[in-house]
KEGUDREN-497238 format. One record per residue: residue in one letter; x, y negated, z negated of N, C-alpha, C, O in turn. Coordinates in steps of 0.001 Angstrom, whole numbers, padded with zeros to 6 digits, always signed. Example, Ala and Ser with C-alpha at 12.3 -4.5 7.8 and 13.67 -1.06 7.14 Angstrom:
// residues 2
A+013190+005690-007800+012300+004500-007800+013200+003300-007800+014236+003319-008465/S+012850+002250-007080+013670+001060-007140+012900-000030-007870+013409-001138-008039/
END
This chain:
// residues 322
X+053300-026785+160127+054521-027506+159802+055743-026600+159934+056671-027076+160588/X+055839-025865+159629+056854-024555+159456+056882-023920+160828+057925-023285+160982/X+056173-023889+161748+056226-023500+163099+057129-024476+163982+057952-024209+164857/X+056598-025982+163335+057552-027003+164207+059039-026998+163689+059994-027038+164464/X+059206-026927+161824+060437-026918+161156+061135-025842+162246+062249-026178+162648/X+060604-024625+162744+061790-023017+162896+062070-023485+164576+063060-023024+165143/X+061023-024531+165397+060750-024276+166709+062103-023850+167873+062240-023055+168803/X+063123-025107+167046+064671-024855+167878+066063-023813+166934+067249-023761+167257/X+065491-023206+165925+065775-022220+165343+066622-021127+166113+065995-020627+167047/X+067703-020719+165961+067842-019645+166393+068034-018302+165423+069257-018266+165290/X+067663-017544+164916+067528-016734+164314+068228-015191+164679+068580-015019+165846/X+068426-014081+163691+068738-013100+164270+067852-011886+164644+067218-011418+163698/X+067722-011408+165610+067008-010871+166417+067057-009418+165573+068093-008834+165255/X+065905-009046+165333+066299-007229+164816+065345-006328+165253+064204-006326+164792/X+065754-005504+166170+064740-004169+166850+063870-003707+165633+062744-003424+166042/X+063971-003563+164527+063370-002862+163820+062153-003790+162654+061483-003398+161699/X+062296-004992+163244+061216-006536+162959+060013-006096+163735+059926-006382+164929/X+058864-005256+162975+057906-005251+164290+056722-006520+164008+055910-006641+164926/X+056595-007251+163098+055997-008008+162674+056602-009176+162286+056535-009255+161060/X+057451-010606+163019+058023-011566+162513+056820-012409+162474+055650-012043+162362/X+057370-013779+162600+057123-015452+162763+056407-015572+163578+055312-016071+163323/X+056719-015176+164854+056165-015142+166435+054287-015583+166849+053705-016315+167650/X+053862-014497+165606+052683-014314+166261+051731-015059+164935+050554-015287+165216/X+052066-015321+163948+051760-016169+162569+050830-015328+161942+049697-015637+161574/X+051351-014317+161854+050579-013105+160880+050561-013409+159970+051072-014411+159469/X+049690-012245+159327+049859-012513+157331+050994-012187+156502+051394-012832+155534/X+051598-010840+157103+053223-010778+156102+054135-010159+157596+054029-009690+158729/X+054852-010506+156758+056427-009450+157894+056335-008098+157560+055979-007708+156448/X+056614-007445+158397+056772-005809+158648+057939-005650+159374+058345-006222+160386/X+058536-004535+158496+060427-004338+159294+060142-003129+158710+059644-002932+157602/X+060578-002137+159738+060647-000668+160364+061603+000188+159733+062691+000296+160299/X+061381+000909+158516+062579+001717+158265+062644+002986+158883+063727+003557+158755/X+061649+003654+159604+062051+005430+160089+060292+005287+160637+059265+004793+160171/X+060649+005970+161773+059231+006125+162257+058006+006217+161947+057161+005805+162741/X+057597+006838+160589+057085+006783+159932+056888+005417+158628+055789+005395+158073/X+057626+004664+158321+057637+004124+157137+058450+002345+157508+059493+001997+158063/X+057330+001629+156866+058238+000725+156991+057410-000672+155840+056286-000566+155351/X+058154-001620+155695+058336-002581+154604+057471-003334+155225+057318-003366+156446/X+056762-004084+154269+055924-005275+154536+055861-006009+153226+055520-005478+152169/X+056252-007405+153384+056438-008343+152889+055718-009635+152980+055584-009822+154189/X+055036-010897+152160+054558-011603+151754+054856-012344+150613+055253-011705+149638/X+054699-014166+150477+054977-014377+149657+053989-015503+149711+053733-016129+150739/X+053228-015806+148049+052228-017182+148297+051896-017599+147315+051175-016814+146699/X+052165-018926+146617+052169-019063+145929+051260-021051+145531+051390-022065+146216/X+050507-020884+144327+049881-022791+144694+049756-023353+143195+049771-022413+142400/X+049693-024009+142867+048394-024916+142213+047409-024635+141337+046438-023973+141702/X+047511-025030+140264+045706-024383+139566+044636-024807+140328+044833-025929+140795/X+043701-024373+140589+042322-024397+141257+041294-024450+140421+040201-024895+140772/X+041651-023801+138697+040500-023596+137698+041088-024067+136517+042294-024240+136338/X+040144-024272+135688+040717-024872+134435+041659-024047+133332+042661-024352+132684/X+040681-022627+133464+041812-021377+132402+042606-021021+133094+042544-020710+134284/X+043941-021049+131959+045475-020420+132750+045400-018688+133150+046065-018070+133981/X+044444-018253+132318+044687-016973+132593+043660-016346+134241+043805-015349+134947/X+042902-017244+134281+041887-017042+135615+042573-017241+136341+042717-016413+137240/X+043362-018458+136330+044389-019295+137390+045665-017658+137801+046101-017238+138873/X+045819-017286+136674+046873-016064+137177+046189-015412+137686+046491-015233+138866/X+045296-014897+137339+044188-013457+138058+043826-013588+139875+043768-012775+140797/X+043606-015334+139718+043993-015356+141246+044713-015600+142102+044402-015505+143289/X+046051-016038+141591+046996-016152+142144+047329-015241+142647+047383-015154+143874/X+047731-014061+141641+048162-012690+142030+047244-012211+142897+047840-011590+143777/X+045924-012205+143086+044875-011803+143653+045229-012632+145271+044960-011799+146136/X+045452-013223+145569+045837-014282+146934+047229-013763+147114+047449-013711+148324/X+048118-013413+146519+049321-013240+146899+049344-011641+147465+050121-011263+148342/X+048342-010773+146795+048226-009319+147481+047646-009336+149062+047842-008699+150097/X+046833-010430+148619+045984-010423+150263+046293-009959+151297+045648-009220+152039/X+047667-010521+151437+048057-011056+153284+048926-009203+153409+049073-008765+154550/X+049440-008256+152124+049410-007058+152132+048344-005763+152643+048492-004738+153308/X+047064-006509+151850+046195-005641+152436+045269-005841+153138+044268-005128+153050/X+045369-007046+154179+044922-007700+155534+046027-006868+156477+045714-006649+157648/X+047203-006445+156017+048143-005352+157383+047723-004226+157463+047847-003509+158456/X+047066-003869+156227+046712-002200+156077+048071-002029+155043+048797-001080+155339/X+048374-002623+154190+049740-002257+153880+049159-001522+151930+048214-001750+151174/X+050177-000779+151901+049801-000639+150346+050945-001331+149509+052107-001115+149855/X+050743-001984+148648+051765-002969+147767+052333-003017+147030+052026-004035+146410/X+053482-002287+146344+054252-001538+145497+054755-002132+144734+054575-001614+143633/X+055850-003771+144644+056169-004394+143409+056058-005704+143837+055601-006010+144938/X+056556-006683+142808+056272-007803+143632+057249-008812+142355+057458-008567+141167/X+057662-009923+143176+058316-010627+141679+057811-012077+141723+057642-012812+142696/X+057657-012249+140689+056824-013793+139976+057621-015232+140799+058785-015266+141200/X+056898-016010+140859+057117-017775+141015+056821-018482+140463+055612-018703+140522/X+057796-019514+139365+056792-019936+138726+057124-021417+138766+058287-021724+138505/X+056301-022322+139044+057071-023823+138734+055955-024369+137502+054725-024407+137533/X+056962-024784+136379+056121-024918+134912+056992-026285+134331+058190-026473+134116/X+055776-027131+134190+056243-028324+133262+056308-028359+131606+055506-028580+130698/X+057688-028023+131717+057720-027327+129935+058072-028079+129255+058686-027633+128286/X+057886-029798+129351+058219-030198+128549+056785-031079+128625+056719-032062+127887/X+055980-030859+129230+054393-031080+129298+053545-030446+128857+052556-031102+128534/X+053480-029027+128637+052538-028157+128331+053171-027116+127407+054385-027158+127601/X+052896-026297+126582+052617-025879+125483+053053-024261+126368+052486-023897+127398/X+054236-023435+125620+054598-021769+126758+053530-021001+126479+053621-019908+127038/X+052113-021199+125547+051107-021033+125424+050415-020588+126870+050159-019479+127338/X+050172-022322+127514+049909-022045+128945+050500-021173+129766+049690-020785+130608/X+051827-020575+129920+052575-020376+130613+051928-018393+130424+051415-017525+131130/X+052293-018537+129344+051941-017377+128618+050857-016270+129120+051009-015050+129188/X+049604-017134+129483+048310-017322+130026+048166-016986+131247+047362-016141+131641/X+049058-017722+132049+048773-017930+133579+050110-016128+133777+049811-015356+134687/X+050627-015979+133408+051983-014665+133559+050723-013279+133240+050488-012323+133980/X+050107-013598+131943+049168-012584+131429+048051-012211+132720+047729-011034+132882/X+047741-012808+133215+046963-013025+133737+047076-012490+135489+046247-011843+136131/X+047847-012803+135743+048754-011922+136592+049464-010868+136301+050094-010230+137144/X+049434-010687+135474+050010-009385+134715+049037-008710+135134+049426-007912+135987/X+047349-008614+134836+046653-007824+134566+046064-007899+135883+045311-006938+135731/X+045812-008311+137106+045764-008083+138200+046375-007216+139127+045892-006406+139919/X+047646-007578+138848+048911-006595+139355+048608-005176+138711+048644-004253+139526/X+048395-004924+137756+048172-003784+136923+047022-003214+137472+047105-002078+137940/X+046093-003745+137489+044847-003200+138048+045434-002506+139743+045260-001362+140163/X+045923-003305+140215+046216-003090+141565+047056-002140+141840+047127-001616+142951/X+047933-001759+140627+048736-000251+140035+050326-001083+141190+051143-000333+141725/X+050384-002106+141282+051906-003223+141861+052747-003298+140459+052152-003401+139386/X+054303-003232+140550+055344-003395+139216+055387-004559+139531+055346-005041+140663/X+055489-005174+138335+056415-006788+138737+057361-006618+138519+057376-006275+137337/X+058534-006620+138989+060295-006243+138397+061164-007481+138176+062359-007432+137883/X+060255-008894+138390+061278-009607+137921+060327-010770+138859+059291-010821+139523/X+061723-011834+138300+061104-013630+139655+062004-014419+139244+063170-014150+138953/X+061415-015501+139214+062284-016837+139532+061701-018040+139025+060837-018463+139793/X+061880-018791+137933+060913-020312+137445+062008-021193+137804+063153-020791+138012/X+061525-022761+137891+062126-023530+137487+061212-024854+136902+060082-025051+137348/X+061683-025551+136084+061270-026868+135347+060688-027533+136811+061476-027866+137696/X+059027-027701+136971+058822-029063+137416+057458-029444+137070+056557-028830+136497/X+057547-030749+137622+056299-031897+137175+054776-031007+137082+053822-031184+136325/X+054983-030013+138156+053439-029720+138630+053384-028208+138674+054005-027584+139534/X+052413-027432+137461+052112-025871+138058+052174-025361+139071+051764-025944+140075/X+052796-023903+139135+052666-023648+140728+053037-021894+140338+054074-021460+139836/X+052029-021262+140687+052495-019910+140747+051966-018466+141462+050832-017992+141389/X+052612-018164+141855+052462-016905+142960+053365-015506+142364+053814-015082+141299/X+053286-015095+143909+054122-013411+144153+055071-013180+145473+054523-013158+146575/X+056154-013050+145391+056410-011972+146779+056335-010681+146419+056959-010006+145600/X+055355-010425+147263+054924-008983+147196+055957-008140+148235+056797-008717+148926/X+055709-006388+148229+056658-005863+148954+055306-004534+148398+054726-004060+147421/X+055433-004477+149848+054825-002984+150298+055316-001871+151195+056447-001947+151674/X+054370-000635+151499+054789+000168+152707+053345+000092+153335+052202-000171+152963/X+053995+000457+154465+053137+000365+155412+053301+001502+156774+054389+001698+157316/X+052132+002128+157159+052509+002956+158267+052837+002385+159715+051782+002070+160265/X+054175+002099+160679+054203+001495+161248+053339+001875+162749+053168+001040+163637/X+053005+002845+162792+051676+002996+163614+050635+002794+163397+049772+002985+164253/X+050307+002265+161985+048761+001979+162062+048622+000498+160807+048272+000495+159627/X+049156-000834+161899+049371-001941+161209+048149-003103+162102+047942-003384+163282/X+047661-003449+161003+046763-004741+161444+046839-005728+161752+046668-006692+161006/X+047134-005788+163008+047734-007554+163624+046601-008553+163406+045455-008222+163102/X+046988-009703+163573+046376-010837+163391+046013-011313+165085+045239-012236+165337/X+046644-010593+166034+046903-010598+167319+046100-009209+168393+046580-008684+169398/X+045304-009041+167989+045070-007379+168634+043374-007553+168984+042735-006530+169229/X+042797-008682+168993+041132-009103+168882+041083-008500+170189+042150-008616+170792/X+039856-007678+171031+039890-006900+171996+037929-007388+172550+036924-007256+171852/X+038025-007972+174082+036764-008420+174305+035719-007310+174059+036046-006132+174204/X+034392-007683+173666+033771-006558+173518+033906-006140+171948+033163-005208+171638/X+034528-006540+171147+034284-006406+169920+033525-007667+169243+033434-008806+169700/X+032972-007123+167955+032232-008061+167373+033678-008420+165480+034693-007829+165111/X+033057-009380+165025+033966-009677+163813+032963-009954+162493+031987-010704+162473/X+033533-009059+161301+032865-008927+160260+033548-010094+159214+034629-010644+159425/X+032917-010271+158375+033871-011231+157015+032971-011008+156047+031757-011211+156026/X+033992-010394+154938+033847-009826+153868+033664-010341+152083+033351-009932+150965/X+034124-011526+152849+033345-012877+151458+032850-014236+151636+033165-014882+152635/X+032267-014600+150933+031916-015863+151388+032562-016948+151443+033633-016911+150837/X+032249-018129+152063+033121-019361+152113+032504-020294+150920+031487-020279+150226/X+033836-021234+151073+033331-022478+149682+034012-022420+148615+033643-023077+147642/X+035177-021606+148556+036382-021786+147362+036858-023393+147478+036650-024256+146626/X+037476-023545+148623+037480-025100+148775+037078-026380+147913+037510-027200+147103/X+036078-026035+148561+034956-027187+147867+034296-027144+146459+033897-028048+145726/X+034313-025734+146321+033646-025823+144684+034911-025811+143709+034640-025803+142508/X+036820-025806+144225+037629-025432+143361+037980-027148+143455+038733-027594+142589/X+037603-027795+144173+037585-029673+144295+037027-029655+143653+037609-029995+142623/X+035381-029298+143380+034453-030111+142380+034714-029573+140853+034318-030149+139839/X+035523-028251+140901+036017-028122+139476+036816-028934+139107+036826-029276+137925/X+037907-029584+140237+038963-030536+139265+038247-031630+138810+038460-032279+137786/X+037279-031808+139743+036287-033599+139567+035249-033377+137843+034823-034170+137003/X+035209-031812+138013+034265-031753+137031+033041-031866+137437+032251-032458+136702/X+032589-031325+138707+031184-031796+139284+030557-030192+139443+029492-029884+139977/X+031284-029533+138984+030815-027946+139956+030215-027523+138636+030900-027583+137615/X+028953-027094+138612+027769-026535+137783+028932-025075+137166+030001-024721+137664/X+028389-024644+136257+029424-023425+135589+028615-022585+136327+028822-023244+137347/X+027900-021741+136703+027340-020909+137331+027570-020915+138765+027228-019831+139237/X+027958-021612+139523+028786-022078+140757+029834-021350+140495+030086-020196+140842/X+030554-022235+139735+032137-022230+139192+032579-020832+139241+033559-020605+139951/X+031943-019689+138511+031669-018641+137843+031843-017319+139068+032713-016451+139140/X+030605-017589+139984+030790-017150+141218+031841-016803+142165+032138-015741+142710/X+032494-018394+142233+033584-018293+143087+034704-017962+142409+035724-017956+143098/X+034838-017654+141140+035786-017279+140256+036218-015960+140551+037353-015539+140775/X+034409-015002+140488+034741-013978+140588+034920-013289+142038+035050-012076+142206/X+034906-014183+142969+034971-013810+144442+036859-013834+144790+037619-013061+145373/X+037038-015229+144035+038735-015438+143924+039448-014114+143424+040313-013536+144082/X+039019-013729+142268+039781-012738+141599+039605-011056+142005+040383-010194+141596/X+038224-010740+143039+038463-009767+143380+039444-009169+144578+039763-009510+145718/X+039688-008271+143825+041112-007294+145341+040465-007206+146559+039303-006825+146703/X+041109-007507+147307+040856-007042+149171+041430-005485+149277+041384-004795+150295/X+042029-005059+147879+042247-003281+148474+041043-002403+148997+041167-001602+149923/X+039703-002663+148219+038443-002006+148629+038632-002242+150166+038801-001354+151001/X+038595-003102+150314+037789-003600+151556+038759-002984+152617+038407-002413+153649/X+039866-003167+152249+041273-002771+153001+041295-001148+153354+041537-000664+154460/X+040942-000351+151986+040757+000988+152305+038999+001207+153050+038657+002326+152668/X+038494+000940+153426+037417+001339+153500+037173+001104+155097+036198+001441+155768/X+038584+000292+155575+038720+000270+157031+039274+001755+157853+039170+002059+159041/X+039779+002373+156911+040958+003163+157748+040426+004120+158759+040882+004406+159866/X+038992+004707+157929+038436+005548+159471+037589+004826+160453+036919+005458+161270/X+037589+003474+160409+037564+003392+161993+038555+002821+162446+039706+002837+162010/X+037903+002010+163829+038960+001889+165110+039239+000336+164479+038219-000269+164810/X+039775-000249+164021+040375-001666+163703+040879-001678+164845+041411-000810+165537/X+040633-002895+164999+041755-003999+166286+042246-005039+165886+043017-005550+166698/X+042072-005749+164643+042791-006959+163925+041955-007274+163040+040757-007014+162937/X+042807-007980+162259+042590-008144+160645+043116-009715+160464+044011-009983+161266/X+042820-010585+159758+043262-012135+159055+042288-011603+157815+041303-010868+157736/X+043119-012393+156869+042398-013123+155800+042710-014256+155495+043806-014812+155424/X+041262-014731+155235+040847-016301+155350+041352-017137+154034+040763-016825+152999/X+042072-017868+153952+042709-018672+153071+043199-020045+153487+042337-020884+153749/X+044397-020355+153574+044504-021773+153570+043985-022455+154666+043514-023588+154564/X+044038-021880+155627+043804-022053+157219+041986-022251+157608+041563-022465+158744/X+041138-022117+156390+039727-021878+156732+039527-020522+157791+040302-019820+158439/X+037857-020574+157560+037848-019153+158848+038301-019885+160151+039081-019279+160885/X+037860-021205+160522+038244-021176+161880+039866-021458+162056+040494-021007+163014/X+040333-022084+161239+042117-021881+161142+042365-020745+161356+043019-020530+162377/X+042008-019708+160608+042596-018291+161050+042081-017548+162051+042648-016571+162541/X+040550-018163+162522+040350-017307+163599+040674-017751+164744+040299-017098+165717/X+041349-018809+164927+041705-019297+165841+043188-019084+166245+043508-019130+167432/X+044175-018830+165172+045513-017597+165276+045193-016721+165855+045739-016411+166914/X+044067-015965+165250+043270-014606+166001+043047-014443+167346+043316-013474+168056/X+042406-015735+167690+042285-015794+169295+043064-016114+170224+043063-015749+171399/X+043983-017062+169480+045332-017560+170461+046084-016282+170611+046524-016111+171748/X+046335-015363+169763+047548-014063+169596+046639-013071+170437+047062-012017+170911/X+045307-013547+170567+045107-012410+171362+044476-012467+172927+044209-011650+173809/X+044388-014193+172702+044147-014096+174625+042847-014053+174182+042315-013512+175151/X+042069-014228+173477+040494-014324+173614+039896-015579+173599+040379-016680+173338/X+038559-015184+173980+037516-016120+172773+036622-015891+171718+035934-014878+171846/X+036471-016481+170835+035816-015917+169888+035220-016613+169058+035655-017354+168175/X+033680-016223+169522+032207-016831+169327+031584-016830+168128+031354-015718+167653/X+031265-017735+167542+030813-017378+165972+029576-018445+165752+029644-019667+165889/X+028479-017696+165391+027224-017920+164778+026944-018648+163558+026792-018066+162484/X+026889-019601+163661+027052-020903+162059+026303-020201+161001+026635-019903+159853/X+024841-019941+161888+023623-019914+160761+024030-018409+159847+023558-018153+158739/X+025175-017367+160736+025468-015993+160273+026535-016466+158534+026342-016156+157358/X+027291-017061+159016+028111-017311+158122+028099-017149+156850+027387-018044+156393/X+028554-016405+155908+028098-016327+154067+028700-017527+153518+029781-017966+153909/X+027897-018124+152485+028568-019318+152246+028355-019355+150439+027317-020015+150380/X+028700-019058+149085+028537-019045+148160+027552-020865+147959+027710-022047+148264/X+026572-019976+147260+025172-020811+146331+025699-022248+145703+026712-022275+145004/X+025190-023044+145903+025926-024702+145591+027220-025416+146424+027639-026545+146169/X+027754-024539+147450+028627-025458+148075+028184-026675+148544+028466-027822+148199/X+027276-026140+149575+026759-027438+150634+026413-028360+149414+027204-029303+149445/X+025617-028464+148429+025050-029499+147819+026719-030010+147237+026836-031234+147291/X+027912-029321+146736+028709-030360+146609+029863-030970+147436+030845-031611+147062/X+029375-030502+148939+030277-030912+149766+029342-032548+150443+029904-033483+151014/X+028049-032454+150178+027437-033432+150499+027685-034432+149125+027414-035626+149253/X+028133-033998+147987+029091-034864+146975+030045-035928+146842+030282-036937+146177/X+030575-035079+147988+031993-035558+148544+032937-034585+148170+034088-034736+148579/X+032641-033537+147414+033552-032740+146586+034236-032095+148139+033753-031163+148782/X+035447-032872+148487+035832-031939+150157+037766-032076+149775+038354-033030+149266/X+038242-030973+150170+039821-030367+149671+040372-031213+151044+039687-031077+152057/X+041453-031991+151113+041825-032430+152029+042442-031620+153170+042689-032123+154267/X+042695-030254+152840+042831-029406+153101+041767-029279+154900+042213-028841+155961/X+040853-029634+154732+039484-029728+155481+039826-030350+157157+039701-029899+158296/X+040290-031558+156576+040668-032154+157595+042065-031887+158649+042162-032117+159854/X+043249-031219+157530+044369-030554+158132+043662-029775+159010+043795-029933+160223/X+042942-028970+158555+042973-027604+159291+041753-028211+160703+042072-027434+161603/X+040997-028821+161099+040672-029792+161684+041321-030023+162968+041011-029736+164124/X+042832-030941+162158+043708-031432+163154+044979-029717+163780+045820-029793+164675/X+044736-028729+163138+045405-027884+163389+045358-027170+164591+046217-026772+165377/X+043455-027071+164503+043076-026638+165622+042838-027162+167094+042724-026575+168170/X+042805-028588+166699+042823-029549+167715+041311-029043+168676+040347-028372+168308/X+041657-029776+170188+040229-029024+171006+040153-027765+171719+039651-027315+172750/X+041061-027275+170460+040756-025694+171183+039582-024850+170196+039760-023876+169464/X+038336-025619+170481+037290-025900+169471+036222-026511+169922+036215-027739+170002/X+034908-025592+170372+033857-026416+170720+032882-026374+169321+033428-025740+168418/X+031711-026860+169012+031097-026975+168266+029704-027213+169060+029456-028291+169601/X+028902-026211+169078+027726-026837+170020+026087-026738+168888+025510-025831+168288/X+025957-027603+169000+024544-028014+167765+024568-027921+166446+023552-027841+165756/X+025996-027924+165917+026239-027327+164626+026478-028625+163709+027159-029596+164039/X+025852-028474+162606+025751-029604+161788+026946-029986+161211+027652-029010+160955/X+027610-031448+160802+028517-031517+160017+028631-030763+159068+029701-030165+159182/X+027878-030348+157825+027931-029991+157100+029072-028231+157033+030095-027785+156512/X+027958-027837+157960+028628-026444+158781+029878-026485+159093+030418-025380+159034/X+030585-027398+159424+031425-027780+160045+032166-027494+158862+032709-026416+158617/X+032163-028723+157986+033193-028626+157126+032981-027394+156227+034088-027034+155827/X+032383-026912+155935+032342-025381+155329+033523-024571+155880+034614-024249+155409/X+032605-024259+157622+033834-023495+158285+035685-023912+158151+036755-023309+158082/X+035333-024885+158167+036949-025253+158160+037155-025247+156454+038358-024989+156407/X+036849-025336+155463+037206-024968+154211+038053-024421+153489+037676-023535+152722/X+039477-024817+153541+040605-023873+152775+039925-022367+151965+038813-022339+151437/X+040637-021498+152014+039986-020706+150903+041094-020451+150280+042173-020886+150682/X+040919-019464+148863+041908-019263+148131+041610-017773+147770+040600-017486+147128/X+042572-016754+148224+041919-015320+147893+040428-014805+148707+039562-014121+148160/X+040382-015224+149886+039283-015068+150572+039341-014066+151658+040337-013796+152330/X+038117-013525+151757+037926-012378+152443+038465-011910+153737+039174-012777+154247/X+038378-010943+154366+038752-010339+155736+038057-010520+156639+037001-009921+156841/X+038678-011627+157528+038451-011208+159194+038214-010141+159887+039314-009684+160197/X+037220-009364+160383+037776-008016+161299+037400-007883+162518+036196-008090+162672/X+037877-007661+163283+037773-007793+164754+037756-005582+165047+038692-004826+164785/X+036486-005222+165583+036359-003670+165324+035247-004016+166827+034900-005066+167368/X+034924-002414+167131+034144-002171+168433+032554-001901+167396+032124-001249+166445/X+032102-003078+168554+030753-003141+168242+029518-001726+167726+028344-001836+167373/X+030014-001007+167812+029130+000398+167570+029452+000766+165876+028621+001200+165078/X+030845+000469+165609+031357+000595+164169+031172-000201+163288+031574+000104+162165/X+030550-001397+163479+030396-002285+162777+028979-002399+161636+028897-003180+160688/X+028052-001480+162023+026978-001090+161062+027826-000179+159870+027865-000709+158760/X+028540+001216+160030+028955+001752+159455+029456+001048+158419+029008+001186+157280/X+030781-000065+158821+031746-000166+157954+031440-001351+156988+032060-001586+155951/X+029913-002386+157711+029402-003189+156943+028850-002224+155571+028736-002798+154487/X+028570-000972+155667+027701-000630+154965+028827-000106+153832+028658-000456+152664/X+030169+000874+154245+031368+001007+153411+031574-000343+152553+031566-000265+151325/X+031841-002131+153493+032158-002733+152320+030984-002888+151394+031242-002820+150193/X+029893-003061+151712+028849-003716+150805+028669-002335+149787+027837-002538+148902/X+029298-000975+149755+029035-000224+148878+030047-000488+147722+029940-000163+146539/X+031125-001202+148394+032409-001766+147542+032234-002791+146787+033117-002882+145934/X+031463-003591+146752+030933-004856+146463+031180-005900+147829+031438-007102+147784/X+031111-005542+148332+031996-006759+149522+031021-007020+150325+030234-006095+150530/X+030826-008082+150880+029713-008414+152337+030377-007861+153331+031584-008086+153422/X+029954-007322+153940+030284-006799+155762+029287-007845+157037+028717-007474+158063/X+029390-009015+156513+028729-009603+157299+029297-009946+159108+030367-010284+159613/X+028069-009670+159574+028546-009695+161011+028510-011331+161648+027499-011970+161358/X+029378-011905+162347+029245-013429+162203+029591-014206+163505+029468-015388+163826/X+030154-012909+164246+030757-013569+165621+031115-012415+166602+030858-011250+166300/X+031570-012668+167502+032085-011807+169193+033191-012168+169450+033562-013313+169194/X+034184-011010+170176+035037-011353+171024+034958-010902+172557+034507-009797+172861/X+035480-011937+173627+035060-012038+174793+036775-012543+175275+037610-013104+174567/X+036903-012057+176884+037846-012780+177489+038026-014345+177677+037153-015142+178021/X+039305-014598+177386+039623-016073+176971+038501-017199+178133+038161-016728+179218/X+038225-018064+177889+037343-018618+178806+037378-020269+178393+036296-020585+177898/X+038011-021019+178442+037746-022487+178541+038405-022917+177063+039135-023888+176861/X+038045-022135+176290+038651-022792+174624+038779-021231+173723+038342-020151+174119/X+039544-021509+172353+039842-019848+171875+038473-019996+170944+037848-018954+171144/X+037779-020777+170074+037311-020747+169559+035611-021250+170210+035665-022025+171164/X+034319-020877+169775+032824-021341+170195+032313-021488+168528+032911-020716+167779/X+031293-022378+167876+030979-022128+167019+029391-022548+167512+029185-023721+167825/X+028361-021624+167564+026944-022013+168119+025806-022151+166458+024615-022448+166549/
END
């Protein structure tokens, strides 16, 4: 939507923008001295869980993401908050701030300040602000044939954060994806740096194939992905065959349009892959020889390094799902 809103846009042009709009990365990067430069992000939603204070833990936790999907490190960041205060109790409010408080803290990020206003419906995030080395930044655009692609959490926030609003998602489900939501992508982020990265997404609103399909368009590829490889957190499928499905599912669907084959792959699969996520893991696009190593760095982090797909020269469509 925001691609079509800017399309006849004219904007101001700045040499020192090495990361805009253009290529639909995860944050902006602007160049202060050869060495050093700013990276920026901002994201903000919705409760997904019933406690206010979980609801902060991942907010803030999703709003660092698209920082340390650049390689960026994330220094302060200031609050968003949209709060119905003449609906809910500053109790709640209280909760969901705390809560993000203690994420940010963990993550050693200041909050120095933000911005609320009165409305109907919760809503809260971060713009974050980092540094970043401008020689060694992780495009969303840089996928190189001959590499293979790792992902570092599982899918099914989607669908099991639907069957929490319905009330259908088992607490031990629930629980899972709670704690998959609320963990940092910094592990995973540092544990890239000695090898050869060629691009980075993290998977969130866009599903994996929403974002891997940015991935492939920015980079002129194709890129092949293995259904049965895929990590998928314990009870999704049984509540996506519920109906428990984020409408979210179907956007991202029509996003990709037929630049999208699907060959023997079950519905079910289907809608998984396309699955909004919220705070969800790293894309990585790396040379096939490095990819044992660094599976083995995240999974010492807690993280899956699961291997799930290929990149190959562009050939008929950006995306294969076999």
């Amino acid at each position: 939507m925001l691609q079509r809103a800017l399309a006849e846009i004219s904007v101001y042009q700045d040499s020192n923008v090495l990361v805009g709009f253009d290529k639909s990365d995860d944050a902006g990067v602007y160049r202060l001295d050869d060495q050093t430069a700013v990276v920026q992000t901002v994201d903000f939603f919705t409760p997904i869980v019933d406690d206010p204070f979980t609801y902060g833990q991942i907010a803030a936790a999703n709003s660092l993401s698209d920082v340390y999907a650049m390689g960026g490190s994330p220094r302060f960041a200031l609050s968003i908050v949209c709060f119905p205060k003449d609906k809910l109790e500053e109790e709640v409010l209280h909760e969901i701030l705390r809560g993000g408080a203690e994420k940010m803290k963990e993550a050693r990020v200041a909050v120095i300040g933000g911005h609320s206003v009165q409305d109907q419906e919760i809503k809260f995030g971060y713009c974050v602000t980092g540094l970043i080395d401008p020689r060694k930044i992780y495009s969303n655009s840089a996928a190189r044939p001959g590499d293979v692609l790792l992902l570092t959490k599982p899918l099914g926030m989607g669908i099991i954060a639907t069957g929490i609003k319905l009330q259908k998602t088992p607490p031990e489900v629930a629980q899972n994806a709670i704690e998959w939501m609320r963990k940092l992508n910094a592990p995973a982020s540092d544990g890239m740096e000695k090898f050869h990265i060629h691009s980075v997404t993290d998977v969130t609103g866009f599903g994996l194939i929403g974002h891997a399909y940015e991935m492939a368009q920015g980079s002129d590829a194709t890129l092949t992905f293995s259904a049965a490889k895929v990590p998928v957190i314990e009870g999704t499928e049984e509540l996506a065959k519920q109906g428990m499905l984020p409408g979210g599912i179907e956007s991202n669907r029509r996003y990709v349009g037929d630049s999208i084959v699907w060959s023997g792959v079950s519905s079910l699969r289907q809608l998984i892959m396309l699955d909004p996520q919220t705070s969800g893991g790293l894309l990585i696009s790396l040379p096939e020889e490095e990819a044992g190593p660094l599976a083995a760095e995240l999974e010492a982090a807690g993280f899956l390094g699961e291997l799930i797909g290929r990149v190959s020269d562009f050939e008929e469509t950006h995306i294969r799902v076999e």
